[in-house]
DRENMIKE-702737 format. One line per 10 residues: their letters; for each residue x, y, z of N, C-alpha, C. Coordinates in steps of 0.2 Angstrom, whole numbers. Example, Ala and Ser with C-alpha at 12.3 -4.5 7.8 and 13.67 -1.06 7.14 Angstrom:
AS	66/-28/39/62/-22/39/66/-16/39 ~ 64/-11/35/68/-5/36/64/0/39
This chain:
XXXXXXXXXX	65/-54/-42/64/-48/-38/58/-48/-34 ~ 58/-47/-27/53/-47/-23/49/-41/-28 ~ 42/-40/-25/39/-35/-27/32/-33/-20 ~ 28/-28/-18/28/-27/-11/18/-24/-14 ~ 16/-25/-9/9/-20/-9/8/-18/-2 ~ 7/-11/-3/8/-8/2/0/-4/6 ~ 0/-3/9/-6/5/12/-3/9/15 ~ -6/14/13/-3/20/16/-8/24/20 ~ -11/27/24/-14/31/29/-12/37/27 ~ -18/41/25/-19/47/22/-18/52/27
XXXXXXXXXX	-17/57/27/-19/67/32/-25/65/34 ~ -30/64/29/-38/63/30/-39/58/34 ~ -37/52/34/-39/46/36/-42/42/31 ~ -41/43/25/-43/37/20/-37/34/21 ~ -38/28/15/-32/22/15/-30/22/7 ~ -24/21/6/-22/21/-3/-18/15/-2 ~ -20/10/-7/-15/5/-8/-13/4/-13 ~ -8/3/-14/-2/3/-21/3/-5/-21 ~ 9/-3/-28/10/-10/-27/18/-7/-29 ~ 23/-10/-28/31/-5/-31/36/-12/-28
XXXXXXXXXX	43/-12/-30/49/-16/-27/53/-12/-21 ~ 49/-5/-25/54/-2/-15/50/2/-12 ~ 46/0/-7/42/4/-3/44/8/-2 ~ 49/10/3/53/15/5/54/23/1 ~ 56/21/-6/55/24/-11/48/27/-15 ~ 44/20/-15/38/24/-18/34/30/-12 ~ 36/27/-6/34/31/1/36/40/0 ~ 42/38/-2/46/45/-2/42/49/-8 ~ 39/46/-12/37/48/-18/32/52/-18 ~ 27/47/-15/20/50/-12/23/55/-7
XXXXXXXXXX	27/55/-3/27/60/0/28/68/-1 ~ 31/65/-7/35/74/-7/29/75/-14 ~ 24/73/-15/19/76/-19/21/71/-25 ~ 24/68/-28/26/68/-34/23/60/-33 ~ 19/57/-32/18/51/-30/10/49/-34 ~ 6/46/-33/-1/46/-34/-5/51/-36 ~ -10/54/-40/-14/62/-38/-19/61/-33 ~ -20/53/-30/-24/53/-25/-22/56/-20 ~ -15/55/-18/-13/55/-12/-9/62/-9 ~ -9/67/-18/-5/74/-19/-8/77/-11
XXXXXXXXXX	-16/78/-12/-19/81/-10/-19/78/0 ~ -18/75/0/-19/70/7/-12/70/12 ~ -10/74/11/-3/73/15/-4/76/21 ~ 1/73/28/4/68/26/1/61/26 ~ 7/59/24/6/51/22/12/45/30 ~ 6/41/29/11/35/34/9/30/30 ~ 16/24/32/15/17/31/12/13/33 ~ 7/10/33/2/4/37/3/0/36 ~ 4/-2/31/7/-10/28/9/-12/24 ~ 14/-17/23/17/-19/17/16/-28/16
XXXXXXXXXX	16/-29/9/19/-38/11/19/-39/5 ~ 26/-45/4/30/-45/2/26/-50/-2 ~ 28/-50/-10/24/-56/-15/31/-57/-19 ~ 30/-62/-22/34/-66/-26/37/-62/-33 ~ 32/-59/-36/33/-55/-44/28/-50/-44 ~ 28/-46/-49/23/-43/-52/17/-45/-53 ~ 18/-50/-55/11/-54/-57/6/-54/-50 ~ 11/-57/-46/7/-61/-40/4/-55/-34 ~ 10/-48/-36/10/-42/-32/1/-37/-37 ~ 3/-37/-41/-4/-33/-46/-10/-36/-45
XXXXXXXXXX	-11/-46/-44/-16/-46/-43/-20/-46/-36 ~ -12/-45/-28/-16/-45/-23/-17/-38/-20 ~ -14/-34/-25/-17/-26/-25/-25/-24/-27 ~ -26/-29/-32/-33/-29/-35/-36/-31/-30 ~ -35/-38/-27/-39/-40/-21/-41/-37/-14 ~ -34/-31/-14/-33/-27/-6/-39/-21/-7 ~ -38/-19/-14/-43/-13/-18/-51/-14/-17 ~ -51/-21/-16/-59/-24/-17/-60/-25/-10 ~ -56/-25/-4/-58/-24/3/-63/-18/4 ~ -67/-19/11/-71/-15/12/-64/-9/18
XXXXXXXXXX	-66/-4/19/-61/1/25/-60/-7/32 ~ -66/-9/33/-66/-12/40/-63/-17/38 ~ -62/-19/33/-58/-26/32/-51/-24/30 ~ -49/-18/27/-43/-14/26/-38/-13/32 ~ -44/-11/38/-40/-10/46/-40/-16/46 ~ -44/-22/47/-41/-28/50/-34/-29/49 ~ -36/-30/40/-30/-33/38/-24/-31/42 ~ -23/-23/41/-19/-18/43/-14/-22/51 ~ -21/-22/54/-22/-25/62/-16/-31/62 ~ -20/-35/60/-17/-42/58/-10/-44/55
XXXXXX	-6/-38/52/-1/-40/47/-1/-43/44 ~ 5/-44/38/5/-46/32/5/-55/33 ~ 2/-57/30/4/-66/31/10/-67/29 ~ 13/-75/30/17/-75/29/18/-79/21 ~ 22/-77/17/23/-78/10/29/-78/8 ~ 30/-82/2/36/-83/0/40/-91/4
C-alpha cells in the first residue's frame, strides 16, 4: 500500500505537513475541522504537495525530514514537486 506525505497551506500562510494513504481524505479531514489541532484553527486549507513513498516506514521518516526543512526550503520543495519514487 502506497502511503503519501503531503503539505498543506494554511488561511495564515503557515505550512503543515502530514503523512496518510489518502490524501484526498486526510484533506477533507483537515478541512471540516476534524483533522490536526494545528490546522483547526488555520482554515481554510489547500493542498501544496504530496509524494508518493513506498510504506509507512519510508513515508514517517521522510515526513520527519520534510518537518526538519527550513519555510524557504518547504516553498522550494513545494516549487520543485515531488521527485520521482517508486
Amino acid at each position: 500500500m502506497a502511503w503519501y506525505v503531503y503539505i498543506l497551506l494554511c488561511g495564515d500562510g503557515t505550512l503543515y505537513t502530514g503523512s496518510t494513504t489518502d490524501v484526498a481524505r486526510r484533506l477533507a479531514r483537515h478541512q471540516s475541522g476534524k483533522g490536526a489541532k494545528y490546522t483547526r484553527s488555520r482554515l481554510p486549507l489547500s493542498l501544496a504537495y504530496q509524494e508518493e513513498l513506498p510504506d509507512k516506514s519510508a513515508a514517517l521518516r521522510r515526513e520527519a525530514a520534510v518537518k526538519r526543512l527550513s519555510r524557504p526550503q518547504k516553498l522550494a520543495l513545494i516549487s520543485a514537486g515531488p521527485p520521482d519514487r517508486i
